[in-house]
C-alpha positions in Angstrom: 9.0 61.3 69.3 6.0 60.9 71.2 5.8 57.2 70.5 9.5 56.3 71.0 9.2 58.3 74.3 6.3 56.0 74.8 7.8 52.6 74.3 10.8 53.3 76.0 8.8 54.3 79.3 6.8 50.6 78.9 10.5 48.9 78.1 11.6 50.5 81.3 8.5 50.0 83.4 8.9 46.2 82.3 12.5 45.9 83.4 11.6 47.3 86.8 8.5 44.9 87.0 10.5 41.7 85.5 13.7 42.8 88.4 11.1 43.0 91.3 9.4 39.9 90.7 12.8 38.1 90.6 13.9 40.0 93.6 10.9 38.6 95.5 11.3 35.3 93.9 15.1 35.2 94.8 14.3 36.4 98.7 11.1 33.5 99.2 13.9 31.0 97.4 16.5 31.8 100.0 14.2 31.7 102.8 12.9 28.5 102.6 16.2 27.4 102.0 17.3 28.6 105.3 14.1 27.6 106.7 14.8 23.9 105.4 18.3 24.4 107.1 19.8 23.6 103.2 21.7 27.1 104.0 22.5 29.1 106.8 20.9 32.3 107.4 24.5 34.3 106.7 24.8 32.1 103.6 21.8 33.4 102.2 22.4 36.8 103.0 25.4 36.9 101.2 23.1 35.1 98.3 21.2 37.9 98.0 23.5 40.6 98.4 25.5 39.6 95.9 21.7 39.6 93.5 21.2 43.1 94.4 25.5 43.8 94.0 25.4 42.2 90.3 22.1 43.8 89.8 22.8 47.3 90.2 26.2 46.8 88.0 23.9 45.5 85.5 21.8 48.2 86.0 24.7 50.9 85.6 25.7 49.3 82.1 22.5 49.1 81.0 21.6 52.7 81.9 24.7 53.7 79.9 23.7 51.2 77.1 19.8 53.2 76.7 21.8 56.7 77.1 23.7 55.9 73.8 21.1 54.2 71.8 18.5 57.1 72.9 21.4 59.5 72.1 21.9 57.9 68.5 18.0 57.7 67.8 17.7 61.2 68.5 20.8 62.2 66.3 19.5 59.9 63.8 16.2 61.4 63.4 17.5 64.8 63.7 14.7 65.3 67.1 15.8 69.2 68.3 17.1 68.9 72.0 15.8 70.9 74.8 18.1 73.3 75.0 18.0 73.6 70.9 14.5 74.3 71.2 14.8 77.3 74.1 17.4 79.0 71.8 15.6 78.9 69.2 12.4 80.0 71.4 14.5 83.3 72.5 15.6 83.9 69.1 11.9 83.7 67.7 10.8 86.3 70.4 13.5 88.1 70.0 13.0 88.3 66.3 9.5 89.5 66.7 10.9 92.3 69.1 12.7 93.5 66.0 9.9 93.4 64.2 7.4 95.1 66.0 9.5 97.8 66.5 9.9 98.2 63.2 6.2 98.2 62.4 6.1 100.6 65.4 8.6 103.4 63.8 
């Protein structure tokens, strides 16, 4: 679990590095383009706002498409869920409750 927990940190980490660099890219692009008077200044602000529109749409479905494939891995290799594992962490102590007072009697 460790490992997929790992590679999907660096796959996310990349994405983020990958859209920031194209961000930048996309905003020095614009620029000299209004600069060179190619665009206006409002035509290039609509340029990028309509990047960083698309991009956070993209974002959304892609944060829904990692929620279901993370979802299915985890089903799929049977990995106990948080709260699985604090029920199961109460049961265990209460179990040994039982049992010492048992011994105790």
């Amino acid at each position: 679990m460790e490992e997929i927990e790992k590679a999907f940190k660096k796959f996310v980490y990349t994405g983020v590095g990958i859209l920031s660099t194209s961000t930048d890219k996309l905003k020095e692009v614009v620029e000299n383009l209004v600069s060179d008077k190619k665009i206006s200044k409002d035509e290039g602000q609509r340029i990028v706002d309509d990047f960083f529109s698309e991009t956070e749409t993209r974002k959304d479905e892609y944060e829904t498409k990692i929620k279901s494939f993370v979802k299915k891995l985890t089903e799929k290799l049977k990995i106990a869920k948080g709260e699985e594992i604090e029920a199961l962490t109460k049961r265990i102590q209460e179990l040994e409750r039982a049992v010492a007072e048992k011994l105790n009697k």
